[in-house]
C-alpha distance (Angstrom), angle and dihedral (degrees) to the residues before:
residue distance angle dihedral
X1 . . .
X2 3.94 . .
X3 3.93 86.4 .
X4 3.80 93.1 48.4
X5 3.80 91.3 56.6
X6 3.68 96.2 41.9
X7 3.84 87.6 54.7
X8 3.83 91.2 48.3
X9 3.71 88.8 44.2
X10 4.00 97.8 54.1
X11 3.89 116.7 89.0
X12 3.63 134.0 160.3
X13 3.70 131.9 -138.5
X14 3.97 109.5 -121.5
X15 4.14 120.6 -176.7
X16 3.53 120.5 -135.7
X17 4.09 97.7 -87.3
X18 3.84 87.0 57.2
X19 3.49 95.7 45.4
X20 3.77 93.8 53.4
X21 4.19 103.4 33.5
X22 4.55 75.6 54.3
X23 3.94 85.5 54.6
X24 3.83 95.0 30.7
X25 4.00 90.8 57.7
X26 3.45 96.4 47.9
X27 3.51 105.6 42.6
X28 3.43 89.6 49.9
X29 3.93 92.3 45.8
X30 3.75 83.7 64.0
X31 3.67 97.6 53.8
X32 4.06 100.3 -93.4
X33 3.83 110.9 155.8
X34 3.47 116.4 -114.8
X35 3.73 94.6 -104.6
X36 3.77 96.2 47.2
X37 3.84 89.3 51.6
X38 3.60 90.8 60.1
X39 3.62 99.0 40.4
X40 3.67 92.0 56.2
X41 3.80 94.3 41.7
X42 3.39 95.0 53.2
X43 4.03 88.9 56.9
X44 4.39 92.7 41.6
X45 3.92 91.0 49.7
X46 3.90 87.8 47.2
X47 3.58 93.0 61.0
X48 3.62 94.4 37.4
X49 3.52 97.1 64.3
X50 3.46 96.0 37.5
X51 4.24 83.0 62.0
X52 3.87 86.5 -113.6
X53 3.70 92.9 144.6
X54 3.46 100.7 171.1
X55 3.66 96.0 52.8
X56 4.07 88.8 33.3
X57 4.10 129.8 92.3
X58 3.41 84.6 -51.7
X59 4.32 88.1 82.6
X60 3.67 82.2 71.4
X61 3.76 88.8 86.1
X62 3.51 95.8 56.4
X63 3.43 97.9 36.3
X64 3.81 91.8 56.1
X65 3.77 99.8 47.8
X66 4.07 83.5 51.8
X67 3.53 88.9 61.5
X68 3.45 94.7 48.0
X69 3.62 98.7 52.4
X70 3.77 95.0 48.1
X71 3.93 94.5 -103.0
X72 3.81 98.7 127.8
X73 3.44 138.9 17.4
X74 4.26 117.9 -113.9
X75 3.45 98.8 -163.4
X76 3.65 97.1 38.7
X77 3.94 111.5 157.4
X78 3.61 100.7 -152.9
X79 4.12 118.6 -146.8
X80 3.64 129.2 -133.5
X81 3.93 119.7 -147.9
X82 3.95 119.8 -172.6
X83 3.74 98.4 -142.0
X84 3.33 111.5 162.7
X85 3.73 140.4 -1.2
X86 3.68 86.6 -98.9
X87 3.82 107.3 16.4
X88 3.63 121.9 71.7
X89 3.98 127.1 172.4
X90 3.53 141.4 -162.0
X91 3.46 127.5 -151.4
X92 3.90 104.0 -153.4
X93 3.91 91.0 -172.2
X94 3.82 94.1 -138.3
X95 3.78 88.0 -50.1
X96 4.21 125.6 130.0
X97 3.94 115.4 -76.7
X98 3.26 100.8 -125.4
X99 4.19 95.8 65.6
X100 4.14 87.4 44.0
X101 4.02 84.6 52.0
X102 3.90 94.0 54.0
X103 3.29 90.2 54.7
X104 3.34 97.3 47.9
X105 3.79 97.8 44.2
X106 3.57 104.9 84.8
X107 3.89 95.9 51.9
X108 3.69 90.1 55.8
X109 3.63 100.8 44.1
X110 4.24 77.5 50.7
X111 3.76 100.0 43.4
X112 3.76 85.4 43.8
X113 4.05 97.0 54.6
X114 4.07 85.3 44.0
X115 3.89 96.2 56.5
X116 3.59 106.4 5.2
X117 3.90 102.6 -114.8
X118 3.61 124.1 46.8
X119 3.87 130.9 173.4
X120 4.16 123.6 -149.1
X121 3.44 111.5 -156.6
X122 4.08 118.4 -159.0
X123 3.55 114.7 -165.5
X124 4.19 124.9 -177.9
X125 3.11 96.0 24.1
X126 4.02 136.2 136.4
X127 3.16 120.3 -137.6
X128 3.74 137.2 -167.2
X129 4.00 104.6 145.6
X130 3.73 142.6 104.0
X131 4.03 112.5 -89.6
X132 3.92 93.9 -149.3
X133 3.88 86.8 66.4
X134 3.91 92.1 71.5
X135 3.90 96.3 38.9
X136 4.09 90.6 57.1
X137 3.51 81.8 56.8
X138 3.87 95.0 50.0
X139 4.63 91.7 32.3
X140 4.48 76.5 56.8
X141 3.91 85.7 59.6
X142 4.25 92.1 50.1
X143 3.81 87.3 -107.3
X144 3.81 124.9 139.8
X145 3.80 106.7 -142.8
X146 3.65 141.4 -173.4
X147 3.87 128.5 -164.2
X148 3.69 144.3 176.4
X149 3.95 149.5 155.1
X150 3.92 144.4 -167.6
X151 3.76 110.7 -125.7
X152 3.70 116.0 -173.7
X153 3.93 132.7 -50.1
X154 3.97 99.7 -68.2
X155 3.30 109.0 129.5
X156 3.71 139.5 61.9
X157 3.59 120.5 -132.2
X158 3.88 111.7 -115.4
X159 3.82 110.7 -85.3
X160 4.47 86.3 23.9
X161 3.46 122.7 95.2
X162 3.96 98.3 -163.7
X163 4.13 121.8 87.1
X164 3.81 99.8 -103.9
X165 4.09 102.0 136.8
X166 3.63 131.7 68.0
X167 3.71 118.3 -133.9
X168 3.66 90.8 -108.4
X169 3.92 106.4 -169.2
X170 3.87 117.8 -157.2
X171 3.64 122.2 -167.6
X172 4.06 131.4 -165.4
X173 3.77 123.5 -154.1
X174 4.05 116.2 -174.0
X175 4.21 111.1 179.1
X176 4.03 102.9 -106.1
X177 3.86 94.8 -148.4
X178 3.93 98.1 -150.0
X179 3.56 101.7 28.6
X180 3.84 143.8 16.0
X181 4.00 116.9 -35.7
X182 4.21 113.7 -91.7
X183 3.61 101.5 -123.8
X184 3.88 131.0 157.9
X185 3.79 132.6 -173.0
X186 3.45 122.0 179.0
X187 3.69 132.9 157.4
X188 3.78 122.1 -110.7
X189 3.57 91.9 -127.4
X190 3.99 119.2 90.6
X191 4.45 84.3 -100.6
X192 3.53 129.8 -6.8
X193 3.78 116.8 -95.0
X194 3.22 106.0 -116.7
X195 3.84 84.8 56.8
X196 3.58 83.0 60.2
X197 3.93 87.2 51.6
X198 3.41 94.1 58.6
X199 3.52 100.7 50.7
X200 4.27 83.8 57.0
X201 3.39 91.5 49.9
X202 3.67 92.0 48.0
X203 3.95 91.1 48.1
X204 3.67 87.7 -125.5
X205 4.19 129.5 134.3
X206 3.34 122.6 -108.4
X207 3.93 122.5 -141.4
X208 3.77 107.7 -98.4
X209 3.95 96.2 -125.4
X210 3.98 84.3 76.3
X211 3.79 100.6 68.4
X212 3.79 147.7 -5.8
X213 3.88 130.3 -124.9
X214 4.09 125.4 -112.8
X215 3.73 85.8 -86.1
X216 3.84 91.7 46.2
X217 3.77 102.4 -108.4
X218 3.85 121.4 139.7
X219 3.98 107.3 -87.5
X220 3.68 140.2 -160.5
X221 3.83 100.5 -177.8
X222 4.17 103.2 98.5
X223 3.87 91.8 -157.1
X224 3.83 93.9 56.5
X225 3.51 96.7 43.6
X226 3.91 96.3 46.6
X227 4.26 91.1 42.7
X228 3.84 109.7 31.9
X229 4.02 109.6 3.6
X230 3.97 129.5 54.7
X231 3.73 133.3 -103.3
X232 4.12 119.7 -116.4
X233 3.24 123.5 -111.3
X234 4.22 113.8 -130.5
X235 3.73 121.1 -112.8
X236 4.20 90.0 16.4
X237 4.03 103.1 -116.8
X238 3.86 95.8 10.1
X239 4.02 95.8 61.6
X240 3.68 97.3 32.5
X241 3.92 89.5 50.4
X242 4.25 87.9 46.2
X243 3.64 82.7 47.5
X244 3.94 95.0 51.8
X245 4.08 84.1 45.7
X246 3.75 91.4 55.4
X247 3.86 94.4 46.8
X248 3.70 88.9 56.9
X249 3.90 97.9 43.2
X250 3.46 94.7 44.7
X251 4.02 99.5 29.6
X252 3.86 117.5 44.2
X253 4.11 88.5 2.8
X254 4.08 87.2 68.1
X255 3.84 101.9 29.0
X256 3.77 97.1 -96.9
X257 3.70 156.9 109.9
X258 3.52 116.6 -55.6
X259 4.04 104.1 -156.1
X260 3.45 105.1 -92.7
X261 3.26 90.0 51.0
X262 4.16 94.8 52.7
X263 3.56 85.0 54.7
X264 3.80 86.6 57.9
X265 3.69 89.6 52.1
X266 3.62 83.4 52.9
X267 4.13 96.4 68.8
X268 3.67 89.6 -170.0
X269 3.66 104.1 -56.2
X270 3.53 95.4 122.1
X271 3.71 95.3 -135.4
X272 3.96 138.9 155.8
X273 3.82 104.0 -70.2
X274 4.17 116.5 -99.0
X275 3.81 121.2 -153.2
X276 3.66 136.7 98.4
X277 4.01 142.2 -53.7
X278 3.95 129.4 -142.6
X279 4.31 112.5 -154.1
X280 3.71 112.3 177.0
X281 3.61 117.1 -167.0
X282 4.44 128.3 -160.5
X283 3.41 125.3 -169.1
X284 3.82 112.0 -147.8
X285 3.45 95.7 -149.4
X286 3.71 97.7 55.3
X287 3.95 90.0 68.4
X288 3.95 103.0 36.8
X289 3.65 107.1 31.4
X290 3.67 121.2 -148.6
X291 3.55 95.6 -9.5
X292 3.74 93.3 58.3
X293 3.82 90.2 111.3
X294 4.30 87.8 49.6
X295 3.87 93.8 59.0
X296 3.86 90.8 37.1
X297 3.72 95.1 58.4
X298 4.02 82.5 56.2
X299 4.03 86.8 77.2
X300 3.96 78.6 73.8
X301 3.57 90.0 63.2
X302 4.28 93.1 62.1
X303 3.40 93.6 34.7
X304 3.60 102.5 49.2
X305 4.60 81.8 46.6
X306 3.41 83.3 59.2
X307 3.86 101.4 48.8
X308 3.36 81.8 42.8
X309 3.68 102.2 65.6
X310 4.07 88.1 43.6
X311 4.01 96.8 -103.4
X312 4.14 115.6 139.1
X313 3.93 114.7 -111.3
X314 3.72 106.0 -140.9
X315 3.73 116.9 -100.2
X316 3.79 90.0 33.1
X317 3.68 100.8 106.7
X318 4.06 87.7 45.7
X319 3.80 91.6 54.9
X320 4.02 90.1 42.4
X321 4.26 91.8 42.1
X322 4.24 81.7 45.6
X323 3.75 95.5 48.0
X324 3.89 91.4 53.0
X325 3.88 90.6 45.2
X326 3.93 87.6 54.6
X327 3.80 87.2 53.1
X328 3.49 103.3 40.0
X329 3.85 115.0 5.0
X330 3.51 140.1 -77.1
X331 3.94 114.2 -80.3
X332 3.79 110.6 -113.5
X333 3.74 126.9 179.9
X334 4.00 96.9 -123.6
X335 4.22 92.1 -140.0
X336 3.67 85.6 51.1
X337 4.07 87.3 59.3
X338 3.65 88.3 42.8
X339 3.23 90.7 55.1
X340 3.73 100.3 43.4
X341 3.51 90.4 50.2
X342 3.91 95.5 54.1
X343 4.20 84.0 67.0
X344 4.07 83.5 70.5
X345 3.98 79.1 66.9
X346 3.93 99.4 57.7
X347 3.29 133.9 38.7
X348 3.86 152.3 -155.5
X349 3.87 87.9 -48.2
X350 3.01 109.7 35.6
C-alpha cells in the first residue's frame, strides 16, 4: 500500500518542449497528421502548465482510445466555408477542435474587425479541450469573446435524476489592457468530468453534491456516478437552465448534436463526445470609436476593487500555476507519463 502511494505521489516537472515532443510522438504514433498533432498539443500543454490536470496530457488517454474505436478522425482535414459577412464555419470532419479552430481563427478575428461581432461555428468535431485556450488567443487580438459546447448526456437537469445534459462549458475572455486577459471557463455541471475521472482513478470519494446514483440519490462513489448515475448540475436551476441555453446555442443553433444525441453517436463506445462549438467574437472598437481603448481601461477599475478587497479574479491561479511551470517545469504525475508513454508501444489496433 506504502508503494502504491509513493508511486502515485512521484511526479516530474517537464518544460514545454517535453511536454509537446511526449504528445507529438504519440499522436503521431497513432496516425494524427502533422497539423492535427500540433493543434491539439498546443491546447494539452496549455492546460498542463497552467496545473489544469484534467484538461492537461492526461486527455491523451481518451483521445487515443477514441481513435482506436473509430470515434474521431486523426488526420481530419478540417474545411473552411465563408458564409456570411459575419458567420464563418468549420467543418472539422470528425477531427479534434482545436485544428478546426486554427483554421477558423483568422476569418473571425477578420469578420469580427469588418462588422464588429462575428460568430465561428465548428460543427463535427470532438472535443476534449479547455475553451479558455482559444479565447487567449482571440483576448491577444483585443477581442472580447464568448464560447461554449454540449458534450454528451451527463448530467441531469435540476429536479431529474436521469443523464440528459451535457456538461456544456462556456468561457468569457475580455482584453485586460495592462496585464493578462480575464477569462473564465467553467463547466455548467457542479465539476468537470474529467475531474470526476481523476478522483476514480485515484480511488478517492467524491463529495456527493457532484453527482447522483442510478436511483438518483446523492453519491460519493466516482465510478457509479460516471457509469450508471448522473452528474449535478451547479447552482440547481441556474446551471441546469445555462446548460439547456448552451445545448440550444451550440446544438440546433449551429446544425449539430445536442448531447443526448452525441451520446447516440456514441453507440456504446464510450468515446470523447463529437458535436459542435459556438465562438463569438466583439471588437471594442467597432462600438466606441476612438475611445474604445479609454472605456476599456475602465475594466481596471472593477478588477483592481476586487483585488482590492482580497477576492481571486478568475484565471489568476492559471497564470500564477503557468508562470511557475515556465520557471521550473510543469507538474506531471510520473505514472501518468508512464502510462502515456506505454501508448508508443501499441497502436491503432491494438
Amino acid at each position: 500500500m506504502k508503494d502504491l502511494e509513493a508511486r502515485q505521489e512521484a511526479t516530474l516537472h517537464l518544460d514545454r518542449d517535453a511536454l509537446m515532443a511526449l504528445c507529438h510522438r504519440v499522436l503521431i504514433h497513432h496516425g494524427f497528421s502533422e497539423e492535427q498533432a500540433d493543434a491539439l498539443g498546443r491546447t494539452l500543454v496549455a492546460a498542463q502548465l497552467d496545473a489544469s490536470h484534467s484538461h492537461g496530457i492526461y486527455r491523451l488517454l481518451g483521445i487515443i482510445d477514441t481513435v482506436r474505436k473509430g470515434g474521431a478522425v486523426a488526420d481530419a482535414v478540417p474545411e473552411v466555408a465563408d458564409v456570411a459577412p459575419a458567420v464563418v464555419r468549420v467543418d472539422a470532419k470528425g477531427g479534434f477542435s482545436p485544428c478546426a479552430f486554427e483554421r477558423g481563427l483568422p476569418h473571425l478575428v477578420t469578420k469580427a474587425r469588418d462588422a464588429g461581432i462575428a460568430l465561428l461555428a465548428i460543427n463535427h468535431c470532438v472535443h476534449s479541450t479547455a475553451l479558455w485556450v482559444e479565447l487567449e488567443r482571440l483576448a491577444e487580438q483585443g477581442l472580447v469573446a464568448i464560447a461554449c459546447n454540449p458534450t454528451q448526456a451527463y448530467v441531469a437537469p435540476n429536479g431529474g435524476k436521469q443523464p440528459l445534459l451535457g456538461t456544456n462549458p462556456i468561457a468569457f475572455g475580455w482584453p485586460y489592457p495592462s496585464d493578462a486577459p480575464f477569462i473564465f471557463d467553467f463547466a455548467t455541471s457542479t465539476i468537470a468530468r474529467g475531474d470526476i475521472e481523476l478522483y476514480r482513478r485515484e480511488g478517492r470519494a467524491i463529495p456527493e453534491a457532484w453527482g447522483v446514483d442510478r436511483h438518483g440519490a446523492p453519491c460519493s462513489d466516482p465510478a457509479e456516478v460516471l457509469d450508471h448515475g448522473a452528474m449535478t448540475t451547479f447552482g440547481e436551476h441556474k446551471g441546469s437552465a445555462l446548460a439547456i441555453m448552451i445545448e440550444l446555442m451550440a446544438g440546433p443553433l449551429i446544425g449539430d448534436l445536442l448531447s443526448v444525441e452525441s451520446s447516440e453517436h456514441d453507440e456504446g463506445r464510450l468515446g470523447l463526445p463529437y458535436h459542435g462549438e459556438l465562438i463569438i467574437a466583439i471588437d471594442p472598437s467597432r462600438l466606441t470609436g476612438q475611445s474604445s481603448t479609454a472605456h476599456m481601461e475602465r475594466s481596471e477599475l472593477l478588477f483592481d476593487a476586487i483585488l482590492g478587497q482580497g477576492a481571486r479574479l478568475p484565471s489568476q491561479r492559471r497564470y500564477r500555476e503557468r508562470a511557475r511551470s515556465l520557471a521550473h517545469g510543469a507538474e506531471v504525475s510520473l505514472a501518468l507519463v508512464k502510462e502515456i508513454e506505454a501508448l508508443l508501444a501499441t497502436d491503432l489496433h491494438h
